[in-house]
Every structure is written in C-alpha cells, then in structure tokens.
ZAVO-425147 format. One record per residue (C-alpha): residue in three letters; y, z negated, x negated. Coordinates in pm, whole numbers, padded with zeros to 5 digits, always signed. Layout:
ZAVO-425147
AlaYZX...
end
This chain:
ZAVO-425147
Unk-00743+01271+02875Unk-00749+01658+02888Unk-00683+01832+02554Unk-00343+01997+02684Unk-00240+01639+02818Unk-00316+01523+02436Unk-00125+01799+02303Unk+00142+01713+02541Unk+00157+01360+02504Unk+00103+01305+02145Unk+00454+01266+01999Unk+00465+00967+02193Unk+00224+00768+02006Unk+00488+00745+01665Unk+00788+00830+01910Unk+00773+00522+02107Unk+00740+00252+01876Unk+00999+00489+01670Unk+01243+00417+01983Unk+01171+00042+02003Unk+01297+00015+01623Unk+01609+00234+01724Unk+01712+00020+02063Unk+01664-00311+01846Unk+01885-00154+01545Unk+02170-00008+01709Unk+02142-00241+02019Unk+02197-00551+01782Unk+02257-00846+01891Unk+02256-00782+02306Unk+01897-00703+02264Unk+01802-01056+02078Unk+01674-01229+02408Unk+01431-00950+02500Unk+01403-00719+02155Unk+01059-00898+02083Unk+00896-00809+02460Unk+01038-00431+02416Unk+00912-00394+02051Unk+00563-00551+02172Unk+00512-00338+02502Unk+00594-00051+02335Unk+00373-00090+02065Unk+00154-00148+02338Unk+00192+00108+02499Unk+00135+00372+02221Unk-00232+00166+02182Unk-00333+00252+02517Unk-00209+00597+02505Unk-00393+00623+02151Unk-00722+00472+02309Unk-00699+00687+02608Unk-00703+00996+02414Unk-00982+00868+02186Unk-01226+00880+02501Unk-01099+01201+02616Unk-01144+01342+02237Unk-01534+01211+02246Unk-01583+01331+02585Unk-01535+01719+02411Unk-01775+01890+02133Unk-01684+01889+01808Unk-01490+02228+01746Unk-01229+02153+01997Unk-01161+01761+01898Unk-00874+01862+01716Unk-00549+01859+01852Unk-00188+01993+01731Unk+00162+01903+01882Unk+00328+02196+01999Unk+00534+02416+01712Unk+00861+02313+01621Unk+01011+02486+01279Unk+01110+02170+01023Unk+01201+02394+00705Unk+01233+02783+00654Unk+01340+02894+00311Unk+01230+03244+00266Unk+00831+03299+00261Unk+00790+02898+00257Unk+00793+02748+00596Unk+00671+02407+00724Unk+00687+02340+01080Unk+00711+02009+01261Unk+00341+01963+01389Unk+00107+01639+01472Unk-00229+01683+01399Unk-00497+01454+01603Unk-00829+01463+01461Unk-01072+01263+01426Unk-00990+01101+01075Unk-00658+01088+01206Unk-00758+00940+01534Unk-00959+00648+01344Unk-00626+00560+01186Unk-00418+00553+01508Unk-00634+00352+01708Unk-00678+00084+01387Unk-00250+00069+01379Unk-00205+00063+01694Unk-00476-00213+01866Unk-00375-00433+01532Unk-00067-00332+01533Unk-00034-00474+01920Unk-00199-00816+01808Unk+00021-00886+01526Unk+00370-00812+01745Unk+00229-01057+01998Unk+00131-01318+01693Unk+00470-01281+01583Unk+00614-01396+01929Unk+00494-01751+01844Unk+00507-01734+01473Unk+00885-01633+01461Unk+01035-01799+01814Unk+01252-02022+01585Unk+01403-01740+01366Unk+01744-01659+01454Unk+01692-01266+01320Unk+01322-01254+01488Unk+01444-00927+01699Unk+01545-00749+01386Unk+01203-00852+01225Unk+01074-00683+01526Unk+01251-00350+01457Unk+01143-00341+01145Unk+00771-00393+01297Unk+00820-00103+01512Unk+00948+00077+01243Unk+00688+00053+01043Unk+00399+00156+01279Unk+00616+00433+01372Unk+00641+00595+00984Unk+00254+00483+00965Unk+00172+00708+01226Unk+00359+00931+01146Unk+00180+00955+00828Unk-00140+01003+00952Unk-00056+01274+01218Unk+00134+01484+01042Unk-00027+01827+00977Unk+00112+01867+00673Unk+00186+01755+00336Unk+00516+01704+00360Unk+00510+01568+00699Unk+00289+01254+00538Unk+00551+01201+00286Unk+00761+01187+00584Unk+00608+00857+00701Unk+00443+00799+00351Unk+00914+00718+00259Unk+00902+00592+00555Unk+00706+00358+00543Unk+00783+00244+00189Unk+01141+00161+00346Unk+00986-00049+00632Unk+00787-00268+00348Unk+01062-00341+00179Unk+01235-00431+00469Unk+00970-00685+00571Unk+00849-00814+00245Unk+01222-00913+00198Unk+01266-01043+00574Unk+01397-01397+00422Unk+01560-01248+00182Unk+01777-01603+00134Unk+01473-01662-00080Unk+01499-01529-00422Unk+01153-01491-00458Unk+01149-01289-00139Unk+01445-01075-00296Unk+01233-01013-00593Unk+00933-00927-00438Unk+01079-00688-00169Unk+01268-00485-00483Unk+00903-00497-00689Unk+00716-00332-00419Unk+00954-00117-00363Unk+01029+00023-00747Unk+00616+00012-00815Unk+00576+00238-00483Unk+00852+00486-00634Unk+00683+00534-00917Unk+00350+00646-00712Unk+00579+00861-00524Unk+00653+01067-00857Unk+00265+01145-00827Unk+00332+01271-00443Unk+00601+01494-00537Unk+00505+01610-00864Unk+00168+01712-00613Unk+00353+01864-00352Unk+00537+02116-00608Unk+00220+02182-00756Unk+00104+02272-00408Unk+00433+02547-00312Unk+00389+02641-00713Unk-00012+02732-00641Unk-00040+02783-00284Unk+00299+02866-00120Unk+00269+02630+00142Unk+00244+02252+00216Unk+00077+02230+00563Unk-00290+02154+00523Unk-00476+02463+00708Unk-00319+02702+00389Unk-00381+02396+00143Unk-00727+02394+00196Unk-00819+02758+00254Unk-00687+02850-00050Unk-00756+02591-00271Unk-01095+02744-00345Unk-00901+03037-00540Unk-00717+02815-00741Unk-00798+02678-01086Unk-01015+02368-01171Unk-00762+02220-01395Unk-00488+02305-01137Unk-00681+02112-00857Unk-00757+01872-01100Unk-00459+01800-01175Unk-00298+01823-00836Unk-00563+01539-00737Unk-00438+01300-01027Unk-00080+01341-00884Unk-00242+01239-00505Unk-00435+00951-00687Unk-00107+00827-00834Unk+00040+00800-00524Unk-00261+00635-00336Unk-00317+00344-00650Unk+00086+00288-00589Unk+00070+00228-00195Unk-00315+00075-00196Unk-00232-00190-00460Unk-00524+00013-00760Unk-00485-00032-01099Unk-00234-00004-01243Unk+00026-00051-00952Unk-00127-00297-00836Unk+00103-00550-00973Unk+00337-00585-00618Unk+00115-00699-00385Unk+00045-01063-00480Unk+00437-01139-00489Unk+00458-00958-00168Unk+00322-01253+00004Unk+00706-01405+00035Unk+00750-01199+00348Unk+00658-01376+00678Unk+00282-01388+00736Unk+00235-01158+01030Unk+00410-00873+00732Unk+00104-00968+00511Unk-00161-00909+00826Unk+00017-00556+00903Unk+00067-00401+00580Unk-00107-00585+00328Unk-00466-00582+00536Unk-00419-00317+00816Unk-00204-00047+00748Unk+00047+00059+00460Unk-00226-00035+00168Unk-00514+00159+00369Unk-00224+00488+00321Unk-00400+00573-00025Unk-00757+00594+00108Unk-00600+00808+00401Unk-00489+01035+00163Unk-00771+01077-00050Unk-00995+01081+00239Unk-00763+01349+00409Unk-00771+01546+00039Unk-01124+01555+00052Unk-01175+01943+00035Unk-00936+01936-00290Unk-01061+01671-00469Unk-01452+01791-00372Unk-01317+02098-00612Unk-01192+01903-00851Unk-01502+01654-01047Unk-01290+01509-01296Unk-01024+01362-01047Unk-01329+01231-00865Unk-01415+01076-01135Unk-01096+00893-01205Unk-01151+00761-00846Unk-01451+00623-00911Unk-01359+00464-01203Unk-01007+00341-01028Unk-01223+00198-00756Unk-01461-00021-00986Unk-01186-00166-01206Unk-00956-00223-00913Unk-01303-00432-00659Unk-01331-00630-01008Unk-01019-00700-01080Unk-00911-00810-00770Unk-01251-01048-00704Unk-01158-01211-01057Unk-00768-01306-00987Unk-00928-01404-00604Unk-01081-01693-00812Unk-00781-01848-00960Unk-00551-01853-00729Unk-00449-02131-00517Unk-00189-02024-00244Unk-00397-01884+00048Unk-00224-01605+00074Unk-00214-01520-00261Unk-00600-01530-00274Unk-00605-01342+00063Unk-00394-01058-00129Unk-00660-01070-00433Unk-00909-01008-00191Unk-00728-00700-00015Unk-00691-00554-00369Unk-01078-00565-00438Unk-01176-00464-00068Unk-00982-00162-00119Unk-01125-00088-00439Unk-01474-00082-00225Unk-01330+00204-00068Unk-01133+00429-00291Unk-01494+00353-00491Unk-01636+00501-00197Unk-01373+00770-00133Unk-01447+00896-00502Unk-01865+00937-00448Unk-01752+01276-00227Unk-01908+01365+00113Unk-02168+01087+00034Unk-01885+00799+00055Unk-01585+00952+00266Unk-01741+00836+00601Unk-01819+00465+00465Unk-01520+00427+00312Unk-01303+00471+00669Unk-01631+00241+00782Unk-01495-00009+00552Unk-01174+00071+00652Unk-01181+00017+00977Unk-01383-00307+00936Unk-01147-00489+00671Unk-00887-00409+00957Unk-01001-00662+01140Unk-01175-00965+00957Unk-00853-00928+00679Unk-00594-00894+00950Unk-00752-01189+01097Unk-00819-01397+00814Unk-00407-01356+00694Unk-00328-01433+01086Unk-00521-01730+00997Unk-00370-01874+00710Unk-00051-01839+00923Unk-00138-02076+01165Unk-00256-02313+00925Unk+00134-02246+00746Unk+00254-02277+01091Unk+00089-02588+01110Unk+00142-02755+00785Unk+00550-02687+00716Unk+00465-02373+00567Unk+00251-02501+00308Unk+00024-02288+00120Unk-00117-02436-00157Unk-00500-02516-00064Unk-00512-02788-00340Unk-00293-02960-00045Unk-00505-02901+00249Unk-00818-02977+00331Unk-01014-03104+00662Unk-00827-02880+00882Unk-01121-02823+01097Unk-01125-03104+01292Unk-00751-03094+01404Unk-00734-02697+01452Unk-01115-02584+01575Unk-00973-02217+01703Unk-00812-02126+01353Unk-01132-02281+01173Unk-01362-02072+01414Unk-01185-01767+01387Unk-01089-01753+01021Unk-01465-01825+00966Unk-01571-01522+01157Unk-01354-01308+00867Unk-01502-01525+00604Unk-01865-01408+00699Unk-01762-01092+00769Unk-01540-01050+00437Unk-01885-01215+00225Unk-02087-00981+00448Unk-02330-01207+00631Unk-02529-01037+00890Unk-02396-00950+01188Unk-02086-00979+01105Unk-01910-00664+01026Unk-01857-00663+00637Unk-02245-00643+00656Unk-02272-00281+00750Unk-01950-00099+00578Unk-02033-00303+00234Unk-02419-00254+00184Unk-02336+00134+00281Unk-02073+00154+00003Unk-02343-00011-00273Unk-02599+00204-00120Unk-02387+00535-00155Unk-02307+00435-00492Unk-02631+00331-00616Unk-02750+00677-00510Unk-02468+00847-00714Unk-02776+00942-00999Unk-02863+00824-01329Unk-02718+00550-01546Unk-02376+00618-01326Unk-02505+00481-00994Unk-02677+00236-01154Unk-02329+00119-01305Unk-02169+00135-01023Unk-02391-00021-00787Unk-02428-00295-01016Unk-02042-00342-01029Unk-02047-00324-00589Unk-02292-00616-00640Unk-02116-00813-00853Unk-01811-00808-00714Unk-01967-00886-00392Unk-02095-01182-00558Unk-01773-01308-00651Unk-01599-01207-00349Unk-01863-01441-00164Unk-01761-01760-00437Unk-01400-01742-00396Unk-01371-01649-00059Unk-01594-01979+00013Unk-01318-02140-00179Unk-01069-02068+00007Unk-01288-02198+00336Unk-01402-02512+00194Unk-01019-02596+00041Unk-00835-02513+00315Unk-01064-02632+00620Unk-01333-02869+00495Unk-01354-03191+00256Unk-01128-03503+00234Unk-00720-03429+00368Unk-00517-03361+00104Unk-00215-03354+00337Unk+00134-03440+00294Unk+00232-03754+00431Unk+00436-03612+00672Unk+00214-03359+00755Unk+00092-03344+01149Unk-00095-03040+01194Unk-00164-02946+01540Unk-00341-02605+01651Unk-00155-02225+01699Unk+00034-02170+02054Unk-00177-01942+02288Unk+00048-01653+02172Unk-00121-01671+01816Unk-00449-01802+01864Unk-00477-01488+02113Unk-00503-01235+01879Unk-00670-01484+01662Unk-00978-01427+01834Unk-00974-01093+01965Unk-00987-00971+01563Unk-01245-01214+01520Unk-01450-01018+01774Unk-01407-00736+01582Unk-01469-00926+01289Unk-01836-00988+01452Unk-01855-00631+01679Unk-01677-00409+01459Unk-01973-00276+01187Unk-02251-00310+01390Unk-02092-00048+01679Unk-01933+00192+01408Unk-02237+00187+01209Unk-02567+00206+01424Unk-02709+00555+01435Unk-02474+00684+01160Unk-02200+00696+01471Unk-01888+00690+01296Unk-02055+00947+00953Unk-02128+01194+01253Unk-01781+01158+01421Unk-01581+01220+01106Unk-01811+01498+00968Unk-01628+01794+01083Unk-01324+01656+00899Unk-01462+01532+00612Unk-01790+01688+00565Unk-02192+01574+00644Unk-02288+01289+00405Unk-02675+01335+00265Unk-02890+01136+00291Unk-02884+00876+00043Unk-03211+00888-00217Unk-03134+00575-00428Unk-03353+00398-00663Unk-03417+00090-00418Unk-03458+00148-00037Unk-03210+00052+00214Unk-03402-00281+00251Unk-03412-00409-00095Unk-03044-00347-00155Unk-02967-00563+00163Unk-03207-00815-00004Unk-03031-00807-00321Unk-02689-00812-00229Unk-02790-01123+00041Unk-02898-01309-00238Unk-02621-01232-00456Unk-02352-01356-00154Unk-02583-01682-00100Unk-02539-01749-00484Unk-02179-01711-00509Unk-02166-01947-00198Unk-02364-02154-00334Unk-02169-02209-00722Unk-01839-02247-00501Unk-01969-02484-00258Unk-02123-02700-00523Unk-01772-02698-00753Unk-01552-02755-00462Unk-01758-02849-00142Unk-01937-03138-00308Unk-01666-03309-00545Unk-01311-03370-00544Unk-01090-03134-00517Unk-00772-03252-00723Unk-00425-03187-00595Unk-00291-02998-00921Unk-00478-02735-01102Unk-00682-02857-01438Unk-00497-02718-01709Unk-00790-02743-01973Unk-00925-02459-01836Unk-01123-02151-01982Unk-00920-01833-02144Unk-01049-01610-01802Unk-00941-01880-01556Unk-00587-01856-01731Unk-00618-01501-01757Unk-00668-01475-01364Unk-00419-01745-01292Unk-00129-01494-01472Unk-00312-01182-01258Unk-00501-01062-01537Unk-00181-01005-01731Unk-00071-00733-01509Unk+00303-00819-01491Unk+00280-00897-01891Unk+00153-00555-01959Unk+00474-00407-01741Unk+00669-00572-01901Unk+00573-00486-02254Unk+00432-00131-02189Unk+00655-00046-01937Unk+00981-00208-01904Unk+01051-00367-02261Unk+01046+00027-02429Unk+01247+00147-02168Unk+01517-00156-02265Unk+01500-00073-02650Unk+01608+00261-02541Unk+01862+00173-02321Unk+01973-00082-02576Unk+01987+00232-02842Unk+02174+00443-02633Unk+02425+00148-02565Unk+02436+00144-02927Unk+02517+00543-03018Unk+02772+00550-02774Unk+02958+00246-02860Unk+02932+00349-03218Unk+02931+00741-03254Unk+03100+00860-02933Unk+03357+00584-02870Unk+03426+00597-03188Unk+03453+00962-03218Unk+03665+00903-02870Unk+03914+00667-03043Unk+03948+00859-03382Unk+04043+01178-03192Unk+04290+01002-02999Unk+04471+00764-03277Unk+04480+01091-03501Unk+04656+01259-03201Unk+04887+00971-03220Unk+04927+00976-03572Unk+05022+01346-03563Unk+05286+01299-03291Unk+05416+01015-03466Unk+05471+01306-03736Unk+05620+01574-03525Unk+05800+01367-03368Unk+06059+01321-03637Unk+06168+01680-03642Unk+06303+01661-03311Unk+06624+01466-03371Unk+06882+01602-03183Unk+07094+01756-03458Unk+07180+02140-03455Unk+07223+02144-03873Unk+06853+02025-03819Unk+06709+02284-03627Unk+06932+02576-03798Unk+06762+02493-04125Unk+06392+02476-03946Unk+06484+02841-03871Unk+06631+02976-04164Unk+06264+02827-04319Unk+06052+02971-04070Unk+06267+03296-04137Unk+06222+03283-04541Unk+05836+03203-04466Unk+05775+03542-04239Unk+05981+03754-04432Unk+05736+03601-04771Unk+05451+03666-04571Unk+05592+04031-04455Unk+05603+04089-04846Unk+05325+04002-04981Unk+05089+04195-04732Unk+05320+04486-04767Unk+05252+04461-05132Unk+04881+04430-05083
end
C-alpha cells in the first residue's frame, strides 16, 4: 500500500471497529441476530487493512515509514493548538497489527463462547469499542490524543469486566478497575499540564524537540507522572491490585485486555516517551525498579493461587514487569521489551482462550484443585494451551525463548552490581514463572480427575478451538521471526533509538544455559509436588506465612485499605463530625435565636393605637436626649 493510500486510509483502522460499537449501541436490539458477524468482520476488516499497510510500510526506507492522517484542528485556544492527527509508525504499527490480528481471534472465540448469552451483541459492542479507543491510543500523534483512547479505553474495561454484572463480584471488580485506573490517570494529567506549562504544546514532534531545553527535574518529574499512569493501566506496583478480581468478566475480556491489549497501554507509553525519559535517569530508574518488584511479585502470588484464571492474571502481572524492566534499561531494552510484547500477545492470549474452553467445558469451573486429566477428553485445548506453557516458561523454540533471554541479557549488561541485581531477579523470576506455570498444566490437564460428578467435559466448538491454534502458532513462530537477525531492534530503531550491543558479564550462550536450567528446575520442584502425588481438592491450610501471604496477593488489597482508604474514612468521618457539631449547630443556634427574638418583637405589635402612640412619644424623648447630650458635648 502506497504511502498516500496509508495516509488516506488510516482513520479507518480505529474508525471501523469505532462504527461496529455505534450500529450495535444505538441499533439495540434489531441488530441482536447479526451484531456478533458485523462486530467480527469489521474488526476484521481493520486487521487486513492494518496488515496491508505493514507490507507497504517495509517495502519503503526508513525516513519515509512514518505516516500522518491528514490535518484536522481538535483544540485552538490562543498560542496552544492540538490538531486531530494519526500517526503510523513503526512502534505504532507493531501495536495495531498485535490488536487487531488478536483482536479478530478473540471476536470469533467469543461467537462460540457467548452463543447462549441473551446480551452477547452488546458484549460485542463493547469489544469493538474497546479496540477502537486502543487504537486510537496508539495512533494518535499526540499527547492528548492518547488520553483520548487511553479514557477510552478505561470506559470499555469497565464495561467488560462488569459484563455479568448480576454477579456482585463482577460489580465489584468492574468499579475496582475502574477507580485504581483513575487514580493513574491523575499521573496522565498532572503530565500533560506539566507538558503545556514547559513546552506549550501536547503533540509529540514539539514534545520531544524541546524537551532537551527543559530541566532535569522537570523531565524527571514529568516521567514519574507518565509512570503513574502506565503502573495504573499495566497492573505495576502499586496499582496493581485490580487485575486479579478482574477475572469476573467473561473469559474472552481477560484474553483481550488482560493479555493483549489495555495492560500492554503502559509499556506503549513509556516506550513511546522514550526520548523524555532517556533525559530523565532518575525516572528510569524508578522503572527499573517498578519492573523488578512488579516480575516478582506477580511470579510469587502465580504460586498460590488456585483459579486458573486468577493464576493466568498473576502471570500477566510479572510478564509485564519483564517489560517495563526492559522499557526502563533505555535504548538497550526499548526494542525487547515490544519483542516481549508482541510475544506475550500471543502465548497469554492463548493460554486465557484456553482456560475458557476448559470453563466452557466444565460448567464454568475454575478451581484447578477440581480438574485434572483433561487431556484425554479435550486433546486441542491440551495441545494448544501447552504451546503457551512452553512458550510462557521459555523453552526453545517456542517464542518466550527469544523476547525473555534478551530482556535478562539487556539487563545483565546494565553494569556493575546493578545488572548483576537485576539479571539475577529476570532469572529468578523466570524460575518461578516455570514452577507455577507447570502447576497450572499438571492441575488442570494431567493426574487423576478431580471432576464434579456431573461434570462431562467435551472439547471447544470449531469457532473456539480456531483461534485456539492459530495463537498457538504464534506461540511457536512468533520470537523466532521477530527476533533472528535483530529484525524487529532494527525496525523500531528510528522510533526508539539503536540498541548497543550488549557487553555483559556472561556471553549470550551461558545466559541461555543458565536460565534453561533454572526453567528445568522450577519444572522440576512443581512436577514433583503436584505431578507425582495427590493433589487434594481443598487447599492445606497449615501452610507457610509466604504461601498465605500470596494466597491474600501479597497483602495488596490490605495495604489499600489501611494506607489508602481507611485515612481517607477517618477524615471523612471527622468532617461528618465538625459539621454535625460546629456548623449545624452554629446553623440551629442562629436560627432558634432568630426565633427567640421574634417571639420578642412580636409582642409590641398588638394592634392598639394607645400602644403605638406611647412607642413614639419614647422614641421622641430618646432622640431629643440624644440631640442634647451631643449638643452639649
């Protein structure tokens, strides 16, 4: 596709899944027989028109990749202007093309996976909605343009999460995600005033031409607002609390936003804010350290948990910590972190498509404690879900291989005690990430049947198994073709800047060595705990302090509630408290001595003229007293 056809076409790409979501809306209930088919060929549609101008943007040299919508004027107060534009790059491009090929798959999932809801069209709205504001998001050309979709697709999540929103827990967790997201946003808009404050513009050509003139601590502080926002919307510490109770929206929600899309946003934007936070060592920094806590944290509460999904979610939280880790190394770790990006994509989205059609199977049920020897009676969900599991562990050739060693590569070659530390904590969490992740394979799909009796599992309709395997292809394809000959670091230089060539303490070949044998022992400690014994059909409760720990999320909705929320109550409380007692009461004294006072005055007004006469002749005797005694003075 010809750069002017790509300029001309662009808009379509957000606009038409933007008009499926509109038709379903306002066209209601007259659309419920066909909504689904319209929502899915136009997402569809907006693939193939993404793909097709991917191969006409690598068929052109570098300097004219780029391509911008035509001008249309959004906002014009005064000097400050923002106008209207989509900007198709190559970072950019990465991002459409992962939304909208796994965007496609999971609207044709949810054909079979929702055919008995009786609101499936208007979850299909919502769908289109939300890949609409996502790419939106990563096309605009401007700051405020991503907040745009960034709202927008905040909205769409809490429109999905709470799909079933008959279910309280669904209720709760759709209102969570949304509240924890707000408070990101504060970062976002605290960041974009700091921006017209500093720069006098919002659009990301000024941003970044000027932000060399600017101060360090401005830019540094700039940077922590943007980091705000991305821990919010990718799940980091310490907004990560939402996404494990966001599992209560239908499955196909947790393989779209929770793997694919919406908590990928905050890597997008760091990635995108590379030239600013490149400026700015301190927020890199917090990053880093974001990243580490956030890949450990995640592995740990992975361990614990024993709805699928919930362990699925644990594991999106720490695979996204790989790559704001990687986002925060600079030029060295932009490229691999998209890398991983782009991978997790696929083996996550599949893996949650998975557990879907094992909940589709099983009356919903999600607790692996009461699964078990699934392989035999669904071979295509075992099959594919393993691909993601070797992928996710990063078994070579799968595709976790390549994006993971790169990440503990770059960060191993960060220098000094630092890389050390932070390679170290890549490993380890690899490590775990390979025990619990086996876990979840052996519970759910090997061993003795731990079904319900009137369980009768029976494998996916050709609808879901469909996409099933094409993202276990990519699962298997996905790394290798992104990765060999530094493909993908060379396509996304010009936007994010040449990576150098790492100079770690180990080579390339002992790190793979190291990190293989890491992944074999964590499959090894969780095969031998739950592959060779029992697995019992309630959770121990004599369990170790950590295991408890990671059961409750590592305290993370504790710490809310007692650092956060239970302050912000005491005040409340107090203010209920001063008004009730100073300013109601000040209230009601005013008004009873008002009362008292007419009460008084009242009196004089009788009705009788003697009355009033002799009110006069006193009010006479008083002024001519007064007249007196300052004419005496």
């Amino acid at each position: 596709m010809s750069h002017h056809l790509t300029s001309t076409l662009l808009w379509l790409i957000p606009g038409l899944p933007a008009l499926g979501a509109l038709i379903l809306l306002v066209g209601g209930r007259r659309t419920d027989r066909w909504g689904h088919l319209l929502a899915t060929a136009l997402a569809g549609a907006s693939a193939v028109l993404g793909i097709a101008m991917w191969i006409g943007m690598i068929g052109r040299d570098d300097a004219s990749r780029a391509v911008r919508t035509g001008t249309y004027e959004w906002i014009s107060a005064g000097s400050f202007r923002v106008d209207a534009t989509l900007l198709l790059d190559q970072l950019s491009m990465c991002f459409v093309l992962l939304i909208t090929v796994v965007g496609t798959l999971i609207h044709l999932y949810s054909i079979g996976y929702m055919a008995d809801d009786p609101a499936r069209r208007r979850f299909f709205a919502y769908l289109n909605l939300f890949v609409a504001a996502m790419l939106v998001l990563v096309l605009a050309d401007s700051y405020l343009g991503l907040y745009l979709g960034w709202e927008g697709v905040g909205l769409a999540s809490y429109l999905l999460i709470g799909f079933w929103q008959h279910k309280p827990a669904a209720a709760t967790a759709a209102k969570k995600a949304f509240v924890m997201n707000r408070v990101g946003d504060i970062g976002m808009v605290v960041a974009l005033a700091l921006m017209f404050a500093t720069f006098g513009a919002v659009d990301f050509g000024s941003v970044f031409a000027e932000a060399p003139d600017a101060s360090e601590t401005t830019l540094t502080f700039i940077c922590f607002m943007l980091l705000l926002g991305a821990c919010a919307k990718s799940a980091q510490v310490p907004l990560q609390a939402w996404l494990g109770d966001a599992m209560e929206g239908p499955t196909p929600v947790s393989a779209l936003i929770h793997a694919a899309t919406m908590v990928t946003a905050g890597v997008y934007l760091i990635t995108r804010s590379a030239p600013l936070f490149n400026l700015a060592p301190h927020a890199q920094t917090g990053v880093v350290v974001v990243g580490v806590v956030t890949l450990l944290f995640g592995a740990i509460v992975g361990c614990a948990k024993d709805d699928i999904k919930k362990a699925l979610a644990a594991s999106t939280m720490s695979q996204i910590g790989y790559m704001v880790l990687a986002a925060g190394l600079g030029p060295a770790g932009y490229a691999v972190a998209i890398l991983h990006l782009l991978t997790h994509g696929f083996f996550k989205a599949g893996l949650f498509l998975g557990s879907g059609s094992v909940m589709h199977a099983m009356n919903d049920e999600t607790d692996m404690r009461r699964l078990g020897g699934l392989r035999t009676v669904m071979p295509i969900t075992f099959v594919t879900f393993g691909f993601g599991y070797l992928a996710i562990i990063g078994i070579p050739p799968f595709s976790g291989f390549y994006s993971k060693d790169h990440i503990i590569e770059a960060a191993l070659s960060s220098g000094g005690a630092r890389g050390w530390l932070l390679g170290l904590a890549a490993i380890v969490g690899a490590g775990i990430t390979a025990f619990y992740m086996t876990r979840v394979m052996v519970m759910t799909f090997l061993g003795e049947r731990r079904w319900a009796p009137d369980a009768k599992p029976h494998e996916a309709p050709p609808s879901m198994t469909g996409p099933m395997i094409a993202l276990a292809v990519g699962s298997v394809f996905s790394g290798g073709l992104l990765a060999i000959g530094g493909t993908l670091t060379d396509f996304l230089a010009p936007v994010v800047g040449t990576a150098p060539e790492h100079h770690g303490p180990l080579p390339a070949w002992a790190v793979t060595v190291v990190v293989l044998v890491v992944v074999l022992i964590g499959v090894g400690i969780a095969w031998n705990r739950y592959g060779r014994a029992p697995v019992p059909e309630t959770a121990p409760v004599d369990v170790s302090e950590l295991t408890r720990a990671a059961r409750a999320d590592l305290y993370g909705d504790v710490f809310n509630e007692r650092v956060v929320a239970a302050p912000g109550q005491l005040l409340t409380a107090g203010l209920v408290r001063v008004e009730d007692r100073l300013l109601s009461g000040a209230t009601v004294g005013i008004g009873t001595a008002v009362t008292g006072l007419s009460e008084v005055t009242r009196q004089s007004q009788n009705g009788f003229v003697r009355s009033y006469a002799l009110s006069i002749l006193a009010g006479t005797v008083l002024v001519a007293a007064l007249t007196l005694v300052v004419s005496a003075l």
